[in-house]
Biotite code that builds the C-alpha atoms (Angstrom):
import biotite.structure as struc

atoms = struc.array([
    struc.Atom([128.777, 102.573, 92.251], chain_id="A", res_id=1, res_name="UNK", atom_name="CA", element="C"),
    struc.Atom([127.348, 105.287, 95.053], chain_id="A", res_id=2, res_name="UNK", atom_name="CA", element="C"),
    struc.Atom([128.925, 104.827, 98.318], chain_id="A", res_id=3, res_name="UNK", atom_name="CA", element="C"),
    struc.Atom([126.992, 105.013, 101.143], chain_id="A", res_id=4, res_name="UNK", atom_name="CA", element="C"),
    struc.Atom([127.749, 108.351, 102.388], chain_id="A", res_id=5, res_name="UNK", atom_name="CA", element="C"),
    struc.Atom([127.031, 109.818, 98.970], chain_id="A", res_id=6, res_name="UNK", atom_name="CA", element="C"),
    struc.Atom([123.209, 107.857, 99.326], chain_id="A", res_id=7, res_name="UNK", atom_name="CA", element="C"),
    struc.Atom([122.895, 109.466, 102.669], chain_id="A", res_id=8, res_name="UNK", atom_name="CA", element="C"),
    struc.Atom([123.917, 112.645, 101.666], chain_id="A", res_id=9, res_name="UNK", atom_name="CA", element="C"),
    struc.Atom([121.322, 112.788, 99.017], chain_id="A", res_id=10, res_name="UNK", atom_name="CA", element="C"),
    struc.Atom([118.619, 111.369, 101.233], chain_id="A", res_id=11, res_name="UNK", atom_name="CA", element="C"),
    struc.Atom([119.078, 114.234, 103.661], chain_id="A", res_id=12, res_name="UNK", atom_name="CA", element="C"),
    struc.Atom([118.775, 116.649, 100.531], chain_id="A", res_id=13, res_name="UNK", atom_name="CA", element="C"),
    struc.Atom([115.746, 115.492, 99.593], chain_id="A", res_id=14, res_name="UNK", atom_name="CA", element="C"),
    struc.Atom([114.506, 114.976, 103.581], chain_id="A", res_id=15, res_name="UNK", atom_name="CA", element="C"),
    struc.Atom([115.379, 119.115, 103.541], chain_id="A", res_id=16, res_name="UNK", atom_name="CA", element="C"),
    struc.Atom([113.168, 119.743, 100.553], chain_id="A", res_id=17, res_name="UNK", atom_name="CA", element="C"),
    struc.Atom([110.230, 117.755, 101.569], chain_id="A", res_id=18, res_name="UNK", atom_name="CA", element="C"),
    struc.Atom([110.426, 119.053, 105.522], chain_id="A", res_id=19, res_name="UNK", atom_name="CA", element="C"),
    struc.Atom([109.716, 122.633, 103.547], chain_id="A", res_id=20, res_name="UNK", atom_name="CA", element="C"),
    struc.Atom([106.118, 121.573, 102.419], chain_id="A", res_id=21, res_name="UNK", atom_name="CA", element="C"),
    struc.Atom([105.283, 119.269, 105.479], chain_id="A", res_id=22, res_name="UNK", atom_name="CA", element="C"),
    struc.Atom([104.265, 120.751, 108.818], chain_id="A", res_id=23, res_name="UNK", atom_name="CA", element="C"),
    struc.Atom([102.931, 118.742, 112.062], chain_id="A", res_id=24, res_name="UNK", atom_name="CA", element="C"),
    struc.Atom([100.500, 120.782, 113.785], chain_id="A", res_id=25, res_name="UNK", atom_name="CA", element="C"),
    struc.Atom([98.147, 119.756, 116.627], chain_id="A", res_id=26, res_name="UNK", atom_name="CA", element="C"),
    struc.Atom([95.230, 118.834, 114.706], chain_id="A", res_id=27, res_name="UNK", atom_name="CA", element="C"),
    struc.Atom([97.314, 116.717, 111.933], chain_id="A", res_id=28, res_name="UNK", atom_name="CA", element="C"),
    struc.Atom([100.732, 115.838, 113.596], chain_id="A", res_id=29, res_name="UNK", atom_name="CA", element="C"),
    struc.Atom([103.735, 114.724, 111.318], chain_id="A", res_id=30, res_name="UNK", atom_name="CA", element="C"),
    struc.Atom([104.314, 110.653, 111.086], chain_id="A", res_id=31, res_name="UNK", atom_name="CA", element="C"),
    struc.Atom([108.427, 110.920, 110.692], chain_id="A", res_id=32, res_name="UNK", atom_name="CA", element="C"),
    struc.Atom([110.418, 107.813, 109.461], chain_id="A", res_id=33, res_name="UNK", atom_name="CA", element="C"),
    struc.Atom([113.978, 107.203, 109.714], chain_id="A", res_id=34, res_name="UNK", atom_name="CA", element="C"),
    struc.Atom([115.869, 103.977, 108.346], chain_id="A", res_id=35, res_name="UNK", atom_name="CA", element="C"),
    struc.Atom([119.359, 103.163, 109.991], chain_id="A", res_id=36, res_name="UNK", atom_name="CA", element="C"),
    struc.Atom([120.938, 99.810, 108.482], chain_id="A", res_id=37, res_name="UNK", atom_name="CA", element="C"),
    struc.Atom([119.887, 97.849, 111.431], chain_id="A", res_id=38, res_name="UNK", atom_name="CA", element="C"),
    struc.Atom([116.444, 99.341, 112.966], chain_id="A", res_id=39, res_name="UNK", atom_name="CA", element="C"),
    struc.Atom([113.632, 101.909, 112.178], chain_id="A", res_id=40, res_name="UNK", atom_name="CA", element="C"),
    struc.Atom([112.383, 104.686, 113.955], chain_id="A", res_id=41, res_name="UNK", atom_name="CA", element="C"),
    struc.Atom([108.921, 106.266, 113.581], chain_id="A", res_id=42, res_name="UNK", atom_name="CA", element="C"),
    struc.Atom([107.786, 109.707, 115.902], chain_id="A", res_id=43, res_name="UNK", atom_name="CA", element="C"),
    struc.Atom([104.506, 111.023, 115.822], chain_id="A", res_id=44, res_name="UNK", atom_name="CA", element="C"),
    struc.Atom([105.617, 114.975, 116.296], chain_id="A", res_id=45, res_name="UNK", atom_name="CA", element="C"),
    struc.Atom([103.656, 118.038, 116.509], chain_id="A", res_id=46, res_name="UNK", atom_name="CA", element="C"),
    struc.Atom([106.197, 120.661, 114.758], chain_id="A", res_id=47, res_name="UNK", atom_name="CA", element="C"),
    struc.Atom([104.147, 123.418, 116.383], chain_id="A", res_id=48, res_name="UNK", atom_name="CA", element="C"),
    struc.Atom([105.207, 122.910, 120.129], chain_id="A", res_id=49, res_name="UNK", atom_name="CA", element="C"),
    struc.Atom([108.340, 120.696, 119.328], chain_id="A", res_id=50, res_name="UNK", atom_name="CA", element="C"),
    struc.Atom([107.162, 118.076, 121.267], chain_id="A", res_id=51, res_name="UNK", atom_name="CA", element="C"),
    struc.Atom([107.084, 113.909, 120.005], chain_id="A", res_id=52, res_name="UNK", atom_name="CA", element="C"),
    struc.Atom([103.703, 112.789, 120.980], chain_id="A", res_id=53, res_name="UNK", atom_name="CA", element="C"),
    struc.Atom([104.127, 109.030, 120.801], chain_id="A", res_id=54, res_name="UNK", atom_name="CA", element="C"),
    struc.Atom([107.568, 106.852, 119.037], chain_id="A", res_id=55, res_name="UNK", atom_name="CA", element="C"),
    struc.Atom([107.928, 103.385, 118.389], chain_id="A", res_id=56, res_name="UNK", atom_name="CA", element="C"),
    struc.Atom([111.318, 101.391, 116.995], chain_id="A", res_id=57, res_name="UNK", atom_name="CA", element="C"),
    struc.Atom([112.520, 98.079, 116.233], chain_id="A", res_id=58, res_name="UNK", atom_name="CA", element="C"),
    struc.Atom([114.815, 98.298, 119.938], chain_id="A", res_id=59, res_name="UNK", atom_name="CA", element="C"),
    struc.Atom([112.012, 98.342, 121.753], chain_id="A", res_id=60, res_name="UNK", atom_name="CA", element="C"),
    struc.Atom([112.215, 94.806, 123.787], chain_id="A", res_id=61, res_name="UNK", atom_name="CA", element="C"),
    struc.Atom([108.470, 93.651, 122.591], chain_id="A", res_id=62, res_name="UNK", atom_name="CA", element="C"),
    struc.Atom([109.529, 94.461, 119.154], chain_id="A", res_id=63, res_name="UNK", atom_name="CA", element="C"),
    struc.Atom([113.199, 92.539, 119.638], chain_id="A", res_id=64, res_name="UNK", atom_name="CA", element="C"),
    struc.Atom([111.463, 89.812, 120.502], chain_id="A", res_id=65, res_name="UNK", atom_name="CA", element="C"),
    struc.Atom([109.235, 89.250, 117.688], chain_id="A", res_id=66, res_name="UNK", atom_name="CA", element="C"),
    struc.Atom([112.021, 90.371, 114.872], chain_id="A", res_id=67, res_name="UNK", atom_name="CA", element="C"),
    struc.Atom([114.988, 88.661, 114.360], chain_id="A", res_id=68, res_name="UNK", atom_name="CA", element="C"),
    struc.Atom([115.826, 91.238, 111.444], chain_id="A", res_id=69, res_name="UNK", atom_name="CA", element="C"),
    struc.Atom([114.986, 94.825, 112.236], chain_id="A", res_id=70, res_name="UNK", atom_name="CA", element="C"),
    struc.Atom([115.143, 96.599, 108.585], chain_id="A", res_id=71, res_name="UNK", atom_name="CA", element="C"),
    struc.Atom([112.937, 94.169, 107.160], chain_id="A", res_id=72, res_name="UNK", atom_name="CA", element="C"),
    struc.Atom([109.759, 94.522, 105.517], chain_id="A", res_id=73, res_name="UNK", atom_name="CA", element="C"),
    struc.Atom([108.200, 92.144, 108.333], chain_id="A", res_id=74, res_name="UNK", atom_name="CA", element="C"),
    struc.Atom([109.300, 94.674, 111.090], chain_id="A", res_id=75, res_name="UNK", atom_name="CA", element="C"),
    struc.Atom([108.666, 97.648, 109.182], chain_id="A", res_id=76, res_name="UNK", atom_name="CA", element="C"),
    struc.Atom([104.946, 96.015, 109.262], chain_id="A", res_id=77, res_name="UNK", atom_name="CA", element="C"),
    struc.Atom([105.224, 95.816, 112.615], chain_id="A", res_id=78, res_name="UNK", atom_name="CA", element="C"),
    struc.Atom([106.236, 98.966, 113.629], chain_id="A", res_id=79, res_name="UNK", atom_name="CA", element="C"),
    struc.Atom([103.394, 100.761, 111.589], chain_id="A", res_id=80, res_name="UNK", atom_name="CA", element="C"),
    struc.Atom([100.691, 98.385, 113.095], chain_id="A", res_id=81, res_name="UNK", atom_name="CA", element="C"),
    struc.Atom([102.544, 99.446, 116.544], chain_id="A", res_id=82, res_name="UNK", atom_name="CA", element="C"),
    struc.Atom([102.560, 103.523, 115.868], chain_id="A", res_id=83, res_name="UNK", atom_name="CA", element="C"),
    struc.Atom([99.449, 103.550, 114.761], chain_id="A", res_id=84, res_name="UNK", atom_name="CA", element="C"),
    struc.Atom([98.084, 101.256, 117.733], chain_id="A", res_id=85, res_name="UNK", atom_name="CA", element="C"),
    struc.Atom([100.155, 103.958, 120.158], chain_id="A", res_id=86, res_name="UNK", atom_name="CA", element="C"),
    struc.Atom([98.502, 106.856, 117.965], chain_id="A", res_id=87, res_name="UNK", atom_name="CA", element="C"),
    struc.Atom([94.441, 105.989, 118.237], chain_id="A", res_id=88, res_name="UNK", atom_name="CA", element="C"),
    struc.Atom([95.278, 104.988, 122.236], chain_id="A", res_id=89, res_name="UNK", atom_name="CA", element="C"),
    struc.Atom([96.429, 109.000, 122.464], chain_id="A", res_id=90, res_name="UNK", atom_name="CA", element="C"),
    struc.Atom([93.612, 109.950, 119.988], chain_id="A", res_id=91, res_name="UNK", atom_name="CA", element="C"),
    struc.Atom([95.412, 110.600, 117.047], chain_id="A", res_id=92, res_name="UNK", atom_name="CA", element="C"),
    struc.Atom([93.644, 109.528, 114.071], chain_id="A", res_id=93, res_name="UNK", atom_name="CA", element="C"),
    struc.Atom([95.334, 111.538, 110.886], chain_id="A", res_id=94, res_name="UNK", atom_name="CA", element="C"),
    struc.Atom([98.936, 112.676, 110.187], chain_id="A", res_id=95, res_name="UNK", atom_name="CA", element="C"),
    struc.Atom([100.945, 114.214, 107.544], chain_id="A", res_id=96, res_name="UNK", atom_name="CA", element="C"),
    struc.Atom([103.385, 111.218, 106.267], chain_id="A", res_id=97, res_name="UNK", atom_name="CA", element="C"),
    struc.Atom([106.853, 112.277, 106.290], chain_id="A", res_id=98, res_name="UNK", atom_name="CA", element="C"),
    struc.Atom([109.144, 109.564, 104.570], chain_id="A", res_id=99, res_name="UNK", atom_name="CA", element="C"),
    struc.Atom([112.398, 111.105, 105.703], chain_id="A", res_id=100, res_name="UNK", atom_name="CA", element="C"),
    struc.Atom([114.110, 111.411, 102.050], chain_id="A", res_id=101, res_name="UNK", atom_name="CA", element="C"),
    struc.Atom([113.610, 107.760, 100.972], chain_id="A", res_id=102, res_name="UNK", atom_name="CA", element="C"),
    struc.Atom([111.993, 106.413, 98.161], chain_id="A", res_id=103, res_name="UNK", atom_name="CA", element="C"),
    struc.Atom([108.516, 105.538, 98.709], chain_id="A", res_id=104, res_name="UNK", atom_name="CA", element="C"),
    struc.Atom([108.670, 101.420, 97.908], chain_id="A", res_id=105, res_name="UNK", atom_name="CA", element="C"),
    struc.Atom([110.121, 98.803, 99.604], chain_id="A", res_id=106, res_name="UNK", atom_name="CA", element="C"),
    struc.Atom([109.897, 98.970, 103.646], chain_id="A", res_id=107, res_name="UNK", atom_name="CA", element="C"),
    struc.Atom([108.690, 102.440, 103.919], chain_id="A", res_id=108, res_name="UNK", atom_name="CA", element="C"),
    struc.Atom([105.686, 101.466, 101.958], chain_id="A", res_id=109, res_name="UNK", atom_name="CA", element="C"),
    struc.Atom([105.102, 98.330, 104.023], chain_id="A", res_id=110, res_name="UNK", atom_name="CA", element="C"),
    struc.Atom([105.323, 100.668, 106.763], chain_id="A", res_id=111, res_name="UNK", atom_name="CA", element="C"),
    struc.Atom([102.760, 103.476, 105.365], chain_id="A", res_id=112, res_name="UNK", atom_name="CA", element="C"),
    struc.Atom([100.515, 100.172, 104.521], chain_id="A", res_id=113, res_name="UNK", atom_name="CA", element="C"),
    struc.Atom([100.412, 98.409, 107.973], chain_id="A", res_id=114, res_name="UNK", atom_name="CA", element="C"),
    struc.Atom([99.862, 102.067, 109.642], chain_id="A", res_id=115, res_name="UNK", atom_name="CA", element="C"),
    struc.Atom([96.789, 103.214, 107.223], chain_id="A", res_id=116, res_name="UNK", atom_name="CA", element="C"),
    struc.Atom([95.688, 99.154, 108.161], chain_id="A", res_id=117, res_name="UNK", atom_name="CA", element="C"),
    struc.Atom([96.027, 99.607, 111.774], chain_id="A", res_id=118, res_name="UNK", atom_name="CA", element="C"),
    struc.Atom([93.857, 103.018, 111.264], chain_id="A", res_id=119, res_name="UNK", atom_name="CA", element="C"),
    struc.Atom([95.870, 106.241, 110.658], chain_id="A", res_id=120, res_name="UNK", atom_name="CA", element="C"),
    struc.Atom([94.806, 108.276, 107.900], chain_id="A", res_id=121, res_name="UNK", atom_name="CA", element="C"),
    struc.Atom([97.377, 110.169, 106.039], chain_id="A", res_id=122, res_name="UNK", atom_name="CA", element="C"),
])
């Protein structure tokens, strides 16, 4: 059995690798995930200036108070229908998906799902 510092460890390994190949710019900003046990956090960035255009999370108090679990698949939902709603207000319509070194199934896909719903292309 992996311990969880070894799983983290990895993540970040593979997070390095993939941050080689993906690049925000202004045109197609990077859409960057990150998982804690408890919450998610998703930043729209544009790598080129170094600046986060818009963030959402499960702490924020309209998200508290529709979640009771904040790593679920049910907030993951609603934190990509909530990034993407924040993106099209600034008039951001495509990104370059950056999963953060996780596995691409499970909440990070619900995520990617309810963000391409709420109308992000990536």
């Amino acid at each position: 059995m992996i311990n969880k510092q070894g799983k983290n460890i990895g993540r970040q390994l593979r997070h390095k690798r993939l941050r080689k190949k993906i690049e925000g710019t202004n045109e197609r900003p990077r859409l960057s995930v990150y998982k804690s046990l408890n919450n998610f956090y998703v930043q729209i960035i544009n790598d080129e200036i170094g600046h986060t255009l818009v963030a959402a999370s499960t702490l924020e108090p309209e998200m508290k108070a529709k979640v009771s679990n904040g790593s679920n698949k049910e907030s993951a939902e609603l934190v990509g229908k909530l990034i993407a709603e924040r993106a099209l207000a600034k008039g951001i319509k495509t990104v370059v998906f950056d999963r953060g070194g996780y596995e691409y199934h499970g909440t990070i896909k619900a995520l990617a799902d309810a963000a391409r719903e709420g109308g992000l292309e990536f």
